[in-house]
SEKETI-670066 format. One record per residue (C-alpha): residue number from 1; residue in three letters; x, y, z. Coordinates in steps of 0.05 Angstrom, whole numbers. Layout:
[NUM "ala" [X Y Z]]
...
//
This chain:
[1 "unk" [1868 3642 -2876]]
[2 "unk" [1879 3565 -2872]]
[3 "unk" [1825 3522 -2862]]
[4 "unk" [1855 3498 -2794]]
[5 "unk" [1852 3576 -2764]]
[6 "unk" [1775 3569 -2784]]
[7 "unk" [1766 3514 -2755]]
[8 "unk" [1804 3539 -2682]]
[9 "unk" [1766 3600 -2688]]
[10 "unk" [1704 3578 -2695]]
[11 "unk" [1706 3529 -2644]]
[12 "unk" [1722 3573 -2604]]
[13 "unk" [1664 3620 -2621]]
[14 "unk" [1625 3567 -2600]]
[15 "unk" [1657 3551 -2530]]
[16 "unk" [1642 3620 -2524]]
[17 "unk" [1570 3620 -2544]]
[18 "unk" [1561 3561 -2501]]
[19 "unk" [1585 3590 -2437]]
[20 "unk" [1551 3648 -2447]]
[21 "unk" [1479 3608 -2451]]
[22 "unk" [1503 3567 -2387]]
[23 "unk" [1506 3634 -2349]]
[24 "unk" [1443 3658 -2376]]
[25 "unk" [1401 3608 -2359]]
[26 "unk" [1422 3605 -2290]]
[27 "unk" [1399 3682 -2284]]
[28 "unk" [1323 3684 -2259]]
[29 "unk" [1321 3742 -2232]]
[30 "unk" [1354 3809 -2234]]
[31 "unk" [1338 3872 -2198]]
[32 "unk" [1354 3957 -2220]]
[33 "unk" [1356 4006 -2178]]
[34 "unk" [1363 4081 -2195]]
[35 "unk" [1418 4122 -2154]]
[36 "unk" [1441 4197 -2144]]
[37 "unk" [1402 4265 -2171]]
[38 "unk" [1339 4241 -2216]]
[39 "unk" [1335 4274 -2299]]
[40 "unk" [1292 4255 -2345]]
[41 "unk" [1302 4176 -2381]]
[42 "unk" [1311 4144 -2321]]
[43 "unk" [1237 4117 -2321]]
[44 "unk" [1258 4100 -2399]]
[45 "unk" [1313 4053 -2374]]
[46 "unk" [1269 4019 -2331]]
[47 "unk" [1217 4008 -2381]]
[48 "unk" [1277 3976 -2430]]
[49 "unk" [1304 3932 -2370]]
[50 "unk" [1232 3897 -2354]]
[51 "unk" [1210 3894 -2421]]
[52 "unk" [1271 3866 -2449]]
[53 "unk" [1283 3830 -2397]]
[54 "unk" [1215 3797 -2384]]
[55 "unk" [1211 3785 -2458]]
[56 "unk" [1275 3771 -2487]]
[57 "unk" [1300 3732 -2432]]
[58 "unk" [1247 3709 -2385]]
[59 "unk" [1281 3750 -2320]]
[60 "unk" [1243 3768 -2263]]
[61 "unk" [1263 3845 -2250]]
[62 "unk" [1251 3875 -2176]]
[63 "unk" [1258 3948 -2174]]
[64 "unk" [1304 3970 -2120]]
[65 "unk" [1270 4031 -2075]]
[66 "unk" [1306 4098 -2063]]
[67 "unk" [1376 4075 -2100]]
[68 "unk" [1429 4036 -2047]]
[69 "unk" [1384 4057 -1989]]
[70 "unk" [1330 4010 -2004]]
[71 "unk" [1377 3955 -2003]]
[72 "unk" [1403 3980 -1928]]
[73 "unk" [1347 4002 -1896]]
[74 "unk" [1288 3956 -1900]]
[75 "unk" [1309 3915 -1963]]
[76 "unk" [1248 3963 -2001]]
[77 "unk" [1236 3931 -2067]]
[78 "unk" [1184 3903 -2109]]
[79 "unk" [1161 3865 -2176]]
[80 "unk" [1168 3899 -2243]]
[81 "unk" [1126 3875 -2298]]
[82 "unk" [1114 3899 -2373]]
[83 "unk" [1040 3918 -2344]]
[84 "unk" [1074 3964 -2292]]
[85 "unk" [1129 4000 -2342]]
[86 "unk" [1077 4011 -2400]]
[87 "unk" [1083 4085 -2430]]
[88 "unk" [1134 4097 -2379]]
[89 "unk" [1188 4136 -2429]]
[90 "unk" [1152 4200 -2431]]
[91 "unk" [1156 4209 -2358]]
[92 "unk" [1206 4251 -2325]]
[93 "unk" [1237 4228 -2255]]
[94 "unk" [1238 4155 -2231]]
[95 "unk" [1185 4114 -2209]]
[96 "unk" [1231 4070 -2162]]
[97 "unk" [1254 4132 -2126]]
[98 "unk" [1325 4156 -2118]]
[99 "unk" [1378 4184 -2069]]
[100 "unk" [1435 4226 -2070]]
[101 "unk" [1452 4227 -1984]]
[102 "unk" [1480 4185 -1943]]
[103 "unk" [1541 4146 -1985]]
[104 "unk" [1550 4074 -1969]]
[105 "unk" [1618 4086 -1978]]
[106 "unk" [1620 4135 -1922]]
[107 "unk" [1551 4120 -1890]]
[108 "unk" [1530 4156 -1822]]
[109 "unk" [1522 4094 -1767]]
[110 "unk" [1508 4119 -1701]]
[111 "unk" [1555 4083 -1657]]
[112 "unk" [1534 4098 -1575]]
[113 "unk" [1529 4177 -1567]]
[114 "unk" [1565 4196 -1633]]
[115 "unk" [1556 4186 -1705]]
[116 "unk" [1621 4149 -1742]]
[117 "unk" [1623 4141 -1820]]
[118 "unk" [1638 4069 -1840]]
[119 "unk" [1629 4027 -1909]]
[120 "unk" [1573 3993 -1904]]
[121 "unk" [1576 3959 -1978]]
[122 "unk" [1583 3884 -1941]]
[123 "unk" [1510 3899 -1915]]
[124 "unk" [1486 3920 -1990]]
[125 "unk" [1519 3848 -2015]]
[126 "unk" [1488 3809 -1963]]
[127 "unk" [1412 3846 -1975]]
[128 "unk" [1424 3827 -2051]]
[129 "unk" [1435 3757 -2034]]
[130 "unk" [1381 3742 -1990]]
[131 "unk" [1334 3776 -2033]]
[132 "unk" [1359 3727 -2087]]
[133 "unk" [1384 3774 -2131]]
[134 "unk" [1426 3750 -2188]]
[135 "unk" [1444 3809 -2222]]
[136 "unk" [1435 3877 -2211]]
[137 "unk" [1425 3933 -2251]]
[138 "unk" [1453 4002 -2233]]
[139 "unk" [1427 4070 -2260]]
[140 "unk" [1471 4129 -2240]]
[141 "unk" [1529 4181 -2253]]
[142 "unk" [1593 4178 -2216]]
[143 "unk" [1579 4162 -2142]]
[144 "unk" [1526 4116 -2163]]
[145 "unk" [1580 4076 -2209]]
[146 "unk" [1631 4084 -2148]]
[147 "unk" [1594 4044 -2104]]
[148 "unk" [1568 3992 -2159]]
[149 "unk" [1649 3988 -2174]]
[150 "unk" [1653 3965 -2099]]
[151 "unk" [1592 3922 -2093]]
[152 "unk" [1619 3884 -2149]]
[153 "unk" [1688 3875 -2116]]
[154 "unk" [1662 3844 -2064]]
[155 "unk" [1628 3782 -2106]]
[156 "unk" [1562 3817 -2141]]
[157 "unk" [1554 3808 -2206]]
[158 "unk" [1535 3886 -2240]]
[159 "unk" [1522 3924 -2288]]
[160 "unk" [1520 3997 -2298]]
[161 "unk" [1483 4051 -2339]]
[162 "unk" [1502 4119 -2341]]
[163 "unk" [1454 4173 -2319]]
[164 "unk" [1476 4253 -2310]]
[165 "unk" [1451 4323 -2339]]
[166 "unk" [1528 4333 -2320]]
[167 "unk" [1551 4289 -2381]]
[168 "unk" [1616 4278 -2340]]
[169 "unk" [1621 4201 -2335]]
[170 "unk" [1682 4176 -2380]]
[171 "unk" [1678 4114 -2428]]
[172 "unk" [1608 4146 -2455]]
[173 "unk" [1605 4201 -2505]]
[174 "unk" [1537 4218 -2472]]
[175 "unk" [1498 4212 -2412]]
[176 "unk" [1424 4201 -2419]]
[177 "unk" [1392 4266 -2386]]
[178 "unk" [1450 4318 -2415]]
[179 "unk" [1405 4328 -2476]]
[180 "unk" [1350 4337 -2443]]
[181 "unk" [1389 4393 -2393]]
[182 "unk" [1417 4427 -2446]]
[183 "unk" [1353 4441 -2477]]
[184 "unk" [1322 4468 -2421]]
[185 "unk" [1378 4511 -2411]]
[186 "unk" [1372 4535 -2482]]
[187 "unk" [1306 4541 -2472]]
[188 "unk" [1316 4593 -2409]]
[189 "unk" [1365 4628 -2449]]
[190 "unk" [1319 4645 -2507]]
[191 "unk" [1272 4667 -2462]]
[192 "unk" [1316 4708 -2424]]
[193 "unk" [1331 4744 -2491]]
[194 "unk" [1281 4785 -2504]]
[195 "unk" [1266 4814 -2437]]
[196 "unk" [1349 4827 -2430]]
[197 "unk" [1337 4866 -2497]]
[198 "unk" [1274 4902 -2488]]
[199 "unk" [1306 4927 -2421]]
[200 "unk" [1373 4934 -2444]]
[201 "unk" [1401 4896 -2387]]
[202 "unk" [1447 4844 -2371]]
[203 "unk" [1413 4784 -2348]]
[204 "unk" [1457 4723 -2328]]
[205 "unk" [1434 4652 -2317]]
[206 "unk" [1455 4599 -2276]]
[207 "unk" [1455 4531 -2292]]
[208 "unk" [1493 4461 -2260]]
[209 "unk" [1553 4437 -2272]]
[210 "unk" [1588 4431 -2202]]
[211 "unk" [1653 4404 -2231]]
[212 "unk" [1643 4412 -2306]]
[213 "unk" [1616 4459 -2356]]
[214 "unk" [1588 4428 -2410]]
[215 "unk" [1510 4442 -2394]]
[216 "unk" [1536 4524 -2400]]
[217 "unk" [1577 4524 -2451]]
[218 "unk" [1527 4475 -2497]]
[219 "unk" [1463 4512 -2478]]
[220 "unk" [1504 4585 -2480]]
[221 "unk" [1529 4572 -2549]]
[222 "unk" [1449 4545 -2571]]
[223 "unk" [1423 4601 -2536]]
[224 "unk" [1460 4663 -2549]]
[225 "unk" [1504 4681 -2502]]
[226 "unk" [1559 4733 -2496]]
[227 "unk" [1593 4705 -2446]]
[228 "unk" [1600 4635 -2406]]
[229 "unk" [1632 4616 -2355]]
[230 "unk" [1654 4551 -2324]]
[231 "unk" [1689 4506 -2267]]
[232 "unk" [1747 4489 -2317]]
[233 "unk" [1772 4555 -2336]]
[234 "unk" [1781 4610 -2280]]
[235 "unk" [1753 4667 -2310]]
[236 "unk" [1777 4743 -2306]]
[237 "unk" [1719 4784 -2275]]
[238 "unk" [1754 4838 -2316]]
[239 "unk" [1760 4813 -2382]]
[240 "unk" [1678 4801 -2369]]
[241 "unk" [1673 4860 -2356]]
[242 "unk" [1709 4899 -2407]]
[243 "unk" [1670 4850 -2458]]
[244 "unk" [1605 4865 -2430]]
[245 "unk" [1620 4944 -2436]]
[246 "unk" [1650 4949 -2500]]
[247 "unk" [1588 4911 -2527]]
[248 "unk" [1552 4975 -2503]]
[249 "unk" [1597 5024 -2532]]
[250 "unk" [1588 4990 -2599]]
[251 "unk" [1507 4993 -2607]]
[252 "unk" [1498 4923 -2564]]
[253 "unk" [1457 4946 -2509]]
[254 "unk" [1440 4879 -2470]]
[255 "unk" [1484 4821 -2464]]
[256 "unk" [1471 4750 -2435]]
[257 "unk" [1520 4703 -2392]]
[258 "unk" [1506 4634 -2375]]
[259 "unk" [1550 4610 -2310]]
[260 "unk" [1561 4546 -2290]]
[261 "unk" [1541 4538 -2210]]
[262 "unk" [1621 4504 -2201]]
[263 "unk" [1644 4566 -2235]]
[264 "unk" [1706 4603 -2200]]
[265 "unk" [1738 4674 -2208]]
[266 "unk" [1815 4677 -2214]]
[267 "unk" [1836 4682 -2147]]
[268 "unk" [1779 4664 -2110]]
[269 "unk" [1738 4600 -2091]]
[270 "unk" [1666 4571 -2112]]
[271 "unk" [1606 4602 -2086]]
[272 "unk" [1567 4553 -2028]]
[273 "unk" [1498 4551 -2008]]
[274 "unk" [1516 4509 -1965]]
[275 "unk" [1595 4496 -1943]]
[276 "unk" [1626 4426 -1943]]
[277 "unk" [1621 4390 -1886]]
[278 "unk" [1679 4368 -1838]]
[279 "unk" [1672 4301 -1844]]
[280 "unk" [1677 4300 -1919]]
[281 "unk" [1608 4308 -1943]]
[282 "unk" [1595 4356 -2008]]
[283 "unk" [1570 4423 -1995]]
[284 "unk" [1512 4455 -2036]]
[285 "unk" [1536 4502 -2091]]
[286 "unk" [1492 4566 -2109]]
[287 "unk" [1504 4638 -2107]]
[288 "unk" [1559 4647 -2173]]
[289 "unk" [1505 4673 -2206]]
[290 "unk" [1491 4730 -2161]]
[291 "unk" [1557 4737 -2148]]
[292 "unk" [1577 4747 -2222]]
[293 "unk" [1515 4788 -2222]]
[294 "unk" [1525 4851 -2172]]
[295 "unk" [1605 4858 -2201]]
[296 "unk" [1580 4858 -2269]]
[297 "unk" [1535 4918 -2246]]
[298 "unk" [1584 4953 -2207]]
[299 "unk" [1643 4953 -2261]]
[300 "unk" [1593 4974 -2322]]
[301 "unk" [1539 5008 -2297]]
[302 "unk" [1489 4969 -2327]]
[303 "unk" [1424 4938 -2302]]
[304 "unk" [1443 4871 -2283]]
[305 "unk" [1392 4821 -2263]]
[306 "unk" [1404 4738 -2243]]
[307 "unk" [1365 4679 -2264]]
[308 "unk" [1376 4611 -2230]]
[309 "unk" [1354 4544 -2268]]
[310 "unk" [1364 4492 -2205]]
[311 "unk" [1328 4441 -2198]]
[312 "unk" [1286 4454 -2269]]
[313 "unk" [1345 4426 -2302]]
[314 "unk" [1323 4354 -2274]]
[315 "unk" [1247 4362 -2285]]
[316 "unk" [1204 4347 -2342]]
[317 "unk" [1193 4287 -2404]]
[318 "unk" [1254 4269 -2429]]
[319 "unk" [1282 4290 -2502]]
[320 "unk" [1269 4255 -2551]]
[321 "unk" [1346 4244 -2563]]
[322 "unk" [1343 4219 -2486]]
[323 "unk" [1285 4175 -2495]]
[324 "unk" [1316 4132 -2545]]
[325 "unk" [1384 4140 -2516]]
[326 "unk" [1359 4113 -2448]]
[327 "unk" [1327 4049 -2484]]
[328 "unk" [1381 4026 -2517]]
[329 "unk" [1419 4036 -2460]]
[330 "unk" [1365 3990 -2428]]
[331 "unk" [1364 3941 -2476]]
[332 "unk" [1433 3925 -2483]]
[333 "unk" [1444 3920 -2406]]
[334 "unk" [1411 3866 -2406]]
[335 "unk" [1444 3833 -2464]]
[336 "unk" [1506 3844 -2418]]
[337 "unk" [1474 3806 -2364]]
[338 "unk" [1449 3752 -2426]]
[339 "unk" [1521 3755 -2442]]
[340 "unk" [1550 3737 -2382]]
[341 "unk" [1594 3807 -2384]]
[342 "unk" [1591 3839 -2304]]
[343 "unk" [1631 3894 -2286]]
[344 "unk" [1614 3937 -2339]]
[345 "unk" [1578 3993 -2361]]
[346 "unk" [1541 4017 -2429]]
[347 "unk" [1547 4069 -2468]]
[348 "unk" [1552 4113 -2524]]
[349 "unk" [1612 4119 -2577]]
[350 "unk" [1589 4157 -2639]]
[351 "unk" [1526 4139 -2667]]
[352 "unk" [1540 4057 -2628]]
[353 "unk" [1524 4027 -2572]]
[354 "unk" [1579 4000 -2532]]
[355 "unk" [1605 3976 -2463]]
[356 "unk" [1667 3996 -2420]]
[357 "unk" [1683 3971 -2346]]
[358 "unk" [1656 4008 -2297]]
[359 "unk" [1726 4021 -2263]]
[360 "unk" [1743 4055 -2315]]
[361 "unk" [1684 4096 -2325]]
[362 "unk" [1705 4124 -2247]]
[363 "unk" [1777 4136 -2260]]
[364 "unk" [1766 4212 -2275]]
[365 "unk" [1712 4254 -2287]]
[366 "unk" [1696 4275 -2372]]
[367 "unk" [1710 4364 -2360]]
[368 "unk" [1708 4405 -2417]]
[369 "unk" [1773 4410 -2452]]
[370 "unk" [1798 4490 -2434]]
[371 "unk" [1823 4490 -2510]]
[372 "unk" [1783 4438 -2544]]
[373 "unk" [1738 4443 -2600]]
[374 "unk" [1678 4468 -2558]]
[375 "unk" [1709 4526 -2528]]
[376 "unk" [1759 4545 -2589]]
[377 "unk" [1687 4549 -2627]]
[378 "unk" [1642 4593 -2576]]
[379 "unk" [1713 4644 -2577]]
[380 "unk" [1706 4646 -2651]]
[381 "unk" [1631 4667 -2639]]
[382 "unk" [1666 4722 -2603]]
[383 "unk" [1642 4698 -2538]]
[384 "unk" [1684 4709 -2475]]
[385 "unk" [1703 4649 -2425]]
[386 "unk" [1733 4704 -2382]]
[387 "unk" [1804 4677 -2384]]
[388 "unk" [1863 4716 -2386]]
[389 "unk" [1900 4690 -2453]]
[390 "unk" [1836 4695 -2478]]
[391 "unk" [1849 4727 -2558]]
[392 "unk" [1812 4778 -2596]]
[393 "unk" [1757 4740 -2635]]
[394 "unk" [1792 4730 -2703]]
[395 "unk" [1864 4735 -2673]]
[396 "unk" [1912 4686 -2705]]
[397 "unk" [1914 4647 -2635]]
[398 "unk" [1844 4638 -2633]]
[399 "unk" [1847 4591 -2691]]
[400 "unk" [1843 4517 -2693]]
[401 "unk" [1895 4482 -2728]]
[402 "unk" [1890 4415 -2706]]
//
């Protein structure tokens, strides 16, 4: 390389450099807010924002109140110091509060006798701004990084962490929370072993995963099970069954399935709690479980009893793995701010921490591969997915090759 290159490259290394510290010492203060279902890490972040922040940097942080709705209803926020975070990463939830109704996007404004949906992110902005926000911080999964995507659009500088037991935000290879899931899940599942044997039943457990199946498949691989099932693949209630039944016939006299609550029988459609609503608005799922359940019993004539994680899945002290993974996503969203770098979101890619934009993070949701590495693995276990080209364990289709 010729001494000129070096010397172009490193000057501009240091325009670089030097922009960079002109943007960062205009920041004073910066604000986070925690959006969507809670999970355990999300009072970890926080922790790794103020400290970090407060530290490092010399930021004022305000903690934002009940995600986007404390910054339309009220403006409900208040001072973070180190004193207020300390030993905050072995709690489960979120101190600041969080909420998964009412979408700015689509937000409910009652309009004379009727209620009309409208996007209400111009009144977010202009909250931010009075408050004197100069950056904010936003902790959440895929609507909460929606709406960040849009604040930002309209002039807000952002930044993004990923948060979801779902695991299904793109650009990261892992969520913070997911871990944390998983093992609960696994946990159930053990648990759910011995009773299932000592009864010689069928006991099937339901866990989350509206759209994607990775906390089933995960925890039913760790845990045991014979069969899982999940939104990605339509499953075959008769290949299930036929697996369940010729597990009998051959000396196994329990069997364990863990089903995704987004899971959906060939032919059929997902199993509400709750339907969607007309105007647009998710419906609760629940009921798969059962469903999957009573069939099971029916077609085999076995004792067939249903477990349902909910909202258990979400509870609790963090992993250890989420702990850690939370704090350096903490840290190094504020060197993003430090950095000048808006727009973007951290995350993880193999063993690193990295950042992508947040519009790309939103493009499409992360779903388990139907013949990835994942599923080609728990089918070599001789598990069933309940699909209908489903092979043999140990038939030459069933092997990888890639």
């Amino acid at each position: 390389m010729s001494a000129r290159v070096k010397k172009a490259r490193t000057g501009k290394k240091k325009a670089a450099a030097k922009k960079s510290s002109r943007k960062s010492k205009k920041i004073k203060r910066i604000a986070i807010l925690t959006g969507g279902g809670d999970c355990p890490g999300l009072n970890a972040v926080i922790r790794a924002v103020v400290r970090t922040a407060n530290l490092l940097y010399g930021y004022e942080v305000y903690g934002i109140e009940d995600g986007f709705d404390g910054l339309l209803n009220g403006r409900r926020h208040r001072r973070l110091t180190t004193k207020d975070v300390r030993g905050l990463q072995v709690k489960g939830g979120t101190i600041l509060g969080t909420s998964n109704r009412g979408n700015p996007l689509n937000y409910p404004v009652k309009t004379g006798d009727r209620i009309v949906f409208k996007n209400v992110t111009g009144d977010i902005v202009k909250n931010i701004r009075k408050l004197g926000i100069d950056v904010l911080i936003a902790v959440g999964g895929d609507g909460t990084m929606k709406i960040a995507q849009a604040v930002f659009e309209k002039g807000i500088p952002v930044v993004g962490v990923p948060k979801t037991i779902d695991n299904d935000l793109a650009v990261t290879d892992v969520t913070f929370g997911y871990n944390s899931a998983v093992t609960c899940a696994t946990d159930a599942l053990d648990k759910l072993h011995t009773t299932a044997e000592s009864h010689h039943r069928v006991l099937v457990l339901e866990v989350m995963g509206r759209d994607c199946g990775w906390i089933a498949l995960e925890s039913g691989i760790a845990g045991g099970a014979d069969v899982i099932l999940i939104p990605e693949i339509k499953f075959d209630l008769n290949k299930v069954c036929d697996h369940i039944y010729n597990r009998k016939v051959s000396g196994s006299r329990f069997s364990i399935a863990a089903v995704a609550e987004g899971a959906c029988p060939l032919g059929g459609k997902k199993v509400y709690e709750k339907d969607p609503g007309a105007d647009g608005t998710p419906g609760r799922l629940g009921g798969i479980g059962r469903w999957v359940a009573e069939r099971i019993s029916l077609c085999t004539s076995i004792d067939t009893r249903v477990a349902v994680l909910g909202h258990l899945q979400r509870g609790g002290i963090p992993t250890t793995f989420d702990r850690i993974l939370a704090t350096r996503f903490g840290v190094e969203a504020v060197n993003l701010i430090a950095r000048g770098e808006f727009g973007r979101m951290v995350c993880l890619r193999g063993r690193k921490i990295s950042n992508g934009t947040i519009k790309s993070a939103v493009k499409m949701l992360k779903v388990v591969d139907p013949h990835g590495q994942m599923v080609l693995t728990a089918e070599a276990l001789g598990i069933t997915l309940g699909r209908p080209d489903q092979a043999p364990p140990g038939h030459p289709d069933d092997r990888h090759t890639g």
